[in-house]
C-alpha positions in Angstrom: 0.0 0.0 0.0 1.2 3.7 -1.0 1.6 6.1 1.6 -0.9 8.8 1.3 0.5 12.6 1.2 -0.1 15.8 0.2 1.4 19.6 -0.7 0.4 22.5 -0.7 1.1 26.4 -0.7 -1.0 29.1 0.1 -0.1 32.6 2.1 -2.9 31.5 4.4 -1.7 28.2 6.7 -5.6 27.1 6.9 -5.8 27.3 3.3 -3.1 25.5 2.5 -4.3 22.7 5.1 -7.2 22.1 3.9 -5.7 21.6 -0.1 -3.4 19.1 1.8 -6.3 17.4 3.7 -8.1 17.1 0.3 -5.5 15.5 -1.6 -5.1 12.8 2.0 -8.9 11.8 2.0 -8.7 11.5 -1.9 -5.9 9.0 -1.8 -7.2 7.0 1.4 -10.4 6.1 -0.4 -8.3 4.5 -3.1 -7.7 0.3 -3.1 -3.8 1.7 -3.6 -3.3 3.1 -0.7 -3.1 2.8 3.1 -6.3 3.6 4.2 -5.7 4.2 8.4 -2.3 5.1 8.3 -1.0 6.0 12.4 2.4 8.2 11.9 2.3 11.9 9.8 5.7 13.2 8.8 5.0 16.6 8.6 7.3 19.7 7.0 6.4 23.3 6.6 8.4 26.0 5.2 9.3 29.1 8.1 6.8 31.0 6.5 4.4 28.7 8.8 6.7 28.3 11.7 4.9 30.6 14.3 1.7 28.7 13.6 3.1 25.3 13.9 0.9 24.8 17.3 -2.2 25.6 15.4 -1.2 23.4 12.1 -0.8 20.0 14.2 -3.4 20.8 15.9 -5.6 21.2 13.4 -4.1 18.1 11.3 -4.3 16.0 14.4 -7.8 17.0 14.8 -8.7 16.3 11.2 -7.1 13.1 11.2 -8.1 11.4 14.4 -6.6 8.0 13.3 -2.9 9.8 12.6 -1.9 9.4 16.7 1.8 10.2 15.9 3.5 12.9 14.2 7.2 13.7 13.2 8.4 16.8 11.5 10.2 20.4 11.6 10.4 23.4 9.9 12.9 24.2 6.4 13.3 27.2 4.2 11.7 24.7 1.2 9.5 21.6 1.6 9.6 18.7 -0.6 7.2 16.7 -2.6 7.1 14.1 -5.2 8.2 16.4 -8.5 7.5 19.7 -6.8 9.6 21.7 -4.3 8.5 24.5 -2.2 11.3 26.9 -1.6 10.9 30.9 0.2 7.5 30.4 -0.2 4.4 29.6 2.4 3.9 25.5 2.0 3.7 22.5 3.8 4.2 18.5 3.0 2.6 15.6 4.2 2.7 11.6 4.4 1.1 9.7 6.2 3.1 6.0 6.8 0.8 3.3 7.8 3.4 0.6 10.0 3.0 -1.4 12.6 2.5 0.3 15.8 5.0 -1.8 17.4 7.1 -1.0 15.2 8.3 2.4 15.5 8.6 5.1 18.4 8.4 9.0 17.6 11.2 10.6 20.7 12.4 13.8 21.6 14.3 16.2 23.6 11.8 15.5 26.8 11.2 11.9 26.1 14.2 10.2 24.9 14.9 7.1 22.5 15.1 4.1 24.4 14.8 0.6 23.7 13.2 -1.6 25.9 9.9 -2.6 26.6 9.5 -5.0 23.2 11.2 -2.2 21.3 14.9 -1.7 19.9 15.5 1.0 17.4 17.0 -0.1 14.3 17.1 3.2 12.4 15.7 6.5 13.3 14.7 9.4 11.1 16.0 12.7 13.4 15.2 16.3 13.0 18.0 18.1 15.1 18.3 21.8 16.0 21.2 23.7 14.5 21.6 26.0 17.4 21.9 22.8 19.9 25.4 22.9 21.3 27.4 20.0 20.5 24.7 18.7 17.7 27.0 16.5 15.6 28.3 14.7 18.9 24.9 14.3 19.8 24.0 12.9 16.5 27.0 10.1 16.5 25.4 9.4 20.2 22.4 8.8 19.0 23.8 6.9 16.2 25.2 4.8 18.9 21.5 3.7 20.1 20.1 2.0 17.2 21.3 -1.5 16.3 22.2 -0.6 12.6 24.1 2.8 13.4 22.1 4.8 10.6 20.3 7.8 10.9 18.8 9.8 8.4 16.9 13.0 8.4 18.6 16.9 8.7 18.9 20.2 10.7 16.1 22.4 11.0 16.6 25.6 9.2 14.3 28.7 9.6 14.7 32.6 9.2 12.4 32.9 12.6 11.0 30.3 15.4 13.3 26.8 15.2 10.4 23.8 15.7 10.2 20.5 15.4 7.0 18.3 15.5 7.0 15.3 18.1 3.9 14.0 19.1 3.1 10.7 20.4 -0.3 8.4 20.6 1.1 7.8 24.5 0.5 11.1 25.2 2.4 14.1 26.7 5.6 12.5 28.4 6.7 13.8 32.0 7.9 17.1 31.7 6.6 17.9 28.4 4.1 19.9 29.6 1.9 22.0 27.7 4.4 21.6 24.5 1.7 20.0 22.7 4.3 18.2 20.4 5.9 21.3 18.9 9.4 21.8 20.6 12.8 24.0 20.5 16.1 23.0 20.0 17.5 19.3 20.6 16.9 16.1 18.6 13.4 14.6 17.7 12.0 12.1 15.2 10.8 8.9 15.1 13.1 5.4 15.6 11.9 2.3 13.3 12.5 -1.2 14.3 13.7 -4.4 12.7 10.4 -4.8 10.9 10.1 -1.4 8.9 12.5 -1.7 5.8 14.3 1.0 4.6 16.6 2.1 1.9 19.0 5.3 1.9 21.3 6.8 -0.3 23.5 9.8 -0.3 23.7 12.0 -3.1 27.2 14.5 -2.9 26.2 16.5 -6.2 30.2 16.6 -6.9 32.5 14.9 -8.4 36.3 13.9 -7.6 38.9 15.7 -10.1 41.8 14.5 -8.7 43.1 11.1 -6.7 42.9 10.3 -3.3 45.6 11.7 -1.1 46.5 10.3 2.8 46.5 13.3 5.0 50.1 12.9 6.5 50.1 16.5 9.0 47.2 18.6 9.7 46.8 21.0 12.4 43.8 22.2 13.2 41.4 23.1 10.0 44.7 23.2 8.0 45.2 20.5 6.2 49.7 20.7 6.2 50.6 17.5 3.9 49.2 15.2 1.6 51.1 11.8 0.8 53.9 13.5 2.6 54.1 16.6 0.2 53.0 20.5 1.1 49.2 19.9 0.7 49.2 23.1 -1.4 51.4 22.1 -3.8 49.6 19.1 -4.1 46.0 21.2 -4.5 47.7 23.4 -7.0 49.0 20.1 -9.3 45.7 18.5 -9.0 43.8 21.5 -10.5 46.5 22.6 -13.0 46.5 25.8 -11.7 49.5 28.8 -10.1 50.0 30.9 -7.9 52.1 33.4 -10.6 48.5 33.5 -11.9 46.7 34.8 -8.5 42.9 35.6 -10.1 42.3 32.6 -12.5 43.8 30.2 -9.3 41.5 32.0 -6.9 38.2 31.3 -9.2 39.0 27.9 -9.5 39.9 27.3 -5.5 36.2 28.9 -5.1 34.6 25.9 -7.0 36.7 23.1 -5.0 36.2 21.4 -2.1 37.7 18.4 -0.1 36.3 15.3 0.9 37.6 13.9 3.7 37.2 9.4 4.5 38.5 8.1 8.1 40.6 4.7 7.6 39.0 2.1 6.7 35.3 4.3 5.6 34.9 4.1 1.4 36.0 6.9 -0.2 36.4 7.1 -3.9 34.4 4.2 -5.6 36.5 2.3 -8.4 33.0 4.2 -10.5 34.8 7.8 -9.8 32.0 8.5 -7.6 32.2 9.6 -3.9 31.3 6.5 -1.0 28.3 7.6 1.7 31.1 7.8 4.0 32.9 10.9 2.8 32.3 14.2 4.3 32.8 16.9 1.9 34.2 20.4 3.2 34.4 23.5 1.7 38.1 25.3 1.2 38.2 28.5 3.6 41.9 29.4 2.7 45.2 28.7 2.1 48.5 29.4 3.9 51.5 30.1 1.5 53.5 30.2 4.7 53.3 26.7 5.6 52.1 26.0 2.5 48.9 24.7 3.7 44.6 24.4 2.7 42.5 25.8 5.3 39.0 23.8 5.3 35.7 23.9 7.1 36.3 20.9 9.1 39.5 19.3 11.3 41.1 16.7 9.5 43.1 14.4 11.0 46.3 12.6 10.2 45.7 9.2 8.4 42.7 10.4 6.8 41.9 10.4 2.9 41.5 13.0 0.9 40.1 14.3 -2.2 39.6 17.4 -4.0 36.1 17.5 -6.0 33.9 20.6 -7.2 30.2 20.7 -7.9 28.4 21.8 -10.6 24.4 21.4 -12.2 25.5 18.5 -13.7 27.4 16.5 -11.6 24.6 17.0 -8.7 22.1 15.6 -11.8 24.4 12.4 -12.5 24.9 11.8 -9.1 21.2 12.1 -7.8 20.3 9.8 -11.2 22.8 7.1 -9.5 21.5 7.0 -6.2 18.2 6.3 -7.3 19.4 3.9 -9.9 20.8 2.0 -6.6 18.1 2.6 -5.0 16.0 0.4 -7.9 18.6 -2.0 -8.3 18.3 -2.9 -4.4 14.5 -3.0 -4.9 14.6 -5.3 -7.3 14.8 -9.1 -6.4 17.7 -11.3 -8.3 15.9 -13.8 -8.7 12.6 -13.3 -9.9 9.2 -15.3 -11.2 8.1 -14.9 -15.0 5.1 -12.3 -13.9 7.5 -10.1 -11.9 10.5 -10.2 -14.8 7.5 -9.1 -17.3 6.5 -6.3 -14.7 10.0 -5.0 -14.8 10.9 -5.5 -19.2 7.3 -4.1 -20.0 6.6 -0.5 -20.8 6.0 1.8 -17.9 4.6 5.5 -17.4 7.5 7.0 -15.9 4.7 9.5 -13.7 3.6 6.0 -11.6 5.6 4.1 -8.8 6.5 0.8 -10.8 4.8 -1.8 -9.6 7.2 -4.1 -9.3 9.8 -2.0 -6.6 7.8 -2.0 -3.7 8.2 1.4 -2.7 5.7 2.6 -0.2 7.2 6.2 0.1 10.1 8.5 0.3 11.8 10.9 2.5 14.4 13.1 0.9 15.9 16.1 2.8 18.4 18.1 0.6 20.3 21.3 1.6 19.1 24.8 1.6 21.5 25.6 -0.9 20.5 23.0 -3.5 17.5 22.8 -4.8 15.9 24.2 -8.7 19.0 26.9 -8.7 21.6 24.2 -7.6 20.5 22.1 -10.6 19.5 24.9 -13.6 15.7 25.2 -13.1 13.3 25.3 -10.6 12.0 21.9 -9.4 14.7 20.0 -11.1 16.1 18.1 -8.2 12.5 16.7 -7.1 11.5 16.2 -10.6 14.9 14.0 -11.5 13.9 12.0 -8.1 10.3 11.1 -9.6 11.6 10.6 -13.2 14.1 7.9 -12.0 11.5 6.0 -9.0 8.2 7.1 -10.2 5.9 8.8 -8.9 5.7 7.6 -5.8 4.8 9.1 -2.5 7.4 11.5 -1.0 8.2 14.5 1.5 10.9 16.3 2.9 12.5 19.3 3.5 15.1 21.6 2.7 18.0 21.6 5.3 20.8 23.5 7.7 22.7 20.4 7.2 21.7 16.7 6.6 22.2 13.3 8.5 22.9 10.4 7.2 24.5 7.5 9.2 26.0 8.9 12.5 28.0 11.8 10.0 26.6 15.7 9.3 26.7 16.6 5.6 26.4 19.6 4.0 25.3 20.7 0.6 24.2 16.8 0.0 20.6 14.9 -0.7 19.6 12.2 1.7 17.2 9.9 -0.4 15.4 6.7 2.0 12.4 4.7 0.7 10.2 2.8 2.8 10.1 -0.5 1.1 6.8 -3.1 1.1 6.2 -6.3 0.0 7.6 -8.0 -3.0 4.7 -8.5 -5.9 6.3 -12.0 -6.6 9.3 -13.3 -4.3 
């Protein structure tokens, strides 16, 4: 069964609501889809944020059978094909899994196993502003049986809020929060029985080897493979410093990504591993003939010098999804599921054959139609390559994906159902 969802924009919140509410009720009434789904995943753009209170309330109250809801606030909201960016909107799916079988946490009532449960995965909306947020990400990494997270930072021009509200009820000490809360972590844990599959799309693309980091100190990367690590920046892109301007606008488009030991780095494909952090360059130091980056690298690392552009964030969304399919699909199939897959299929519905029940894709705030040369390009390229299957998201301060915080990346996960033939 499909996940029912919905999208909407409107300067009005209530307006927009009610679009989204339509578009639900539509979809429940259909054989296709779940009809008494139990957890919302909700996003609204900050447009919304200071009614938040009012727009779970009102959803919860529409949708008496949704008892849990998971969520935050982004500068863009995402949708299958469509995405809402500095504009009033908000994006809903409703999941229907086993109750059992997941737990929505937050700041004030923490994930914990126990009790019949034990997270496997967890999908975790964190605020930016928390102190120590990516050690408190990798901690709660630590809690789940698989190690991987997915999900992304809150990012708003006013209030920070995330959505947290559980069929149990306020927890001790929650108050009169009413399931919209500041700052921390929040989201919901799965267990062994939801399955799930997540990607992580980089939008860049190595130009150069890997190099071991052999002295860094601090955010200054010192030596690569033993040699000045700006000498070895200025061979890998072919430029000089006699040259000053034409070396500085081509430092401006690099980056670095950075693998610990043993963590996949560059693919024998040319493409990036899920592992690698990538980092921006914030300087350079002719003195000690160093690279200044947004990050601390540490000796024994890899690294690799990459740059991004419209068309390497497009080839390397295309691939995740294309693993993505690959994994959905069985090896060994029966003779009605191979014809499902060889015959001709409308590229606008989920195939049915990939058991796909629906999507959660969080992308930075500085992706998105501009990041990939038109406006709605990065959803649409998602829904071209899977369908059209049910999805939301948002647009983030920084995205999670295992225990690691990306930037400037895509975090694509599927809620996978049954097999049509196994």
């Amino acid at each position: 069964m499909l996940f029912p969802h919905g999208h909407a924009t409107h300067p009005q919140w209530r307006l927009a609501a009610e679009l989204v509410l339509a578009q639900l009720r539509a979809q429940m009434a259909r054989p296709d889809y779940a009809r008494a789904p139990t957890l919302g995943l909700l996003y609204i753009t900050d447009h919304y944020a200071a009614h938040a209170r009012d727009i779970l309330d009102h959803l919860g109250a529409e949708l008496p059978g949704v008892t849990d809801w998971a969520g935050t606030v982004g500068v863009g909201v995402c949708a299958s094909g469509a995405e809402y960016i500095d504009e009033p909107a908000l994006s809903v799916m409703l999941c229907a899994l086993p109750l059992e079988q997941y737990r929505v946490f937050s700041g004030v009532a923490p994930l914990a196993g126990g009790l019949g449960f034990t997270p496997h995965t967890a999908l975790v909306h964190a605020d930016a502003q928390t102190p120590d947020a990516a050690e408190l990400i990798a901690e709660m990494a630590q809690r789940t049986a698989t190690g991987y997270l997915f999900g992304g930072l809150a990012a708003s021009r006013g209030p920070v809020v995330q959505f947290a509200s559980s069929r149990d009820g306020n927890a001790p000490g929650q108050g009169a929060a009413g399931g919209v809360f500041s700052g921390g972590l929040s989201g919901v844990a799965f267990g062994a029985g939801v399955a799930l599959v997540s990607r992580v799309t980089q939008g860049c693309q190595p130009v150069a080897p890997e190099h071991e980091v052999t002295v860094a100190d601090g955010n200054v990367l010192l030596a690569l493979d033993g040699e000045p690590a700006l000498d070895v920046m200025l061979r890998d892109l072919r430029i000089s410093l006699d040259k000053p301007r034409e070396a500085l606008a081509v430092v401006r488009q690099t980056l670095v990504g950075l693998a610990d030991p043993g963590e996949q780095g560059v693919r024998r494909t040319g493409h990036f591993g899920a592992d690698v952090l990538v980092r921006h360059i914030i300087g350079v130091d002719p003195g000690r003939r160093g690279v200044a980056v947004a990050e601390r690298p540490a000796a024994g690392q890899r690294a690799t010098f990459c740059q991004r552009s419209a068309t390497a964030a497009r080839a390397d969304l295309v691939r995740v999804c294309a693993e993505i399919r690959e994994e959905l699909e069985p090896e060994e199939v029966s003779v009605a599921t191979a014809a499902l897959l060889a015959a001709p299929h409308e590229l606008s519905a989920p195939h049915p054959a990939r058991r796909i029940a629906g999507a959660v894709y969080v992308s930075c705030a500085g992706r998105g139609g501009p990041h990939f040369g038109a406006p709605g390009a990065e959803l649409q390229t998602i829904r071209h390559a899977l369908g059209d299957v049910p999805l939301t998201g948002f647009f983030a301060g920084g995205e999670i994906a295992r225990h690691h915080l990306y930037g400037y990346t895509g975090v694509l996960t599927v809620f996978t159902g049954e097999a049509v033939d196994s």
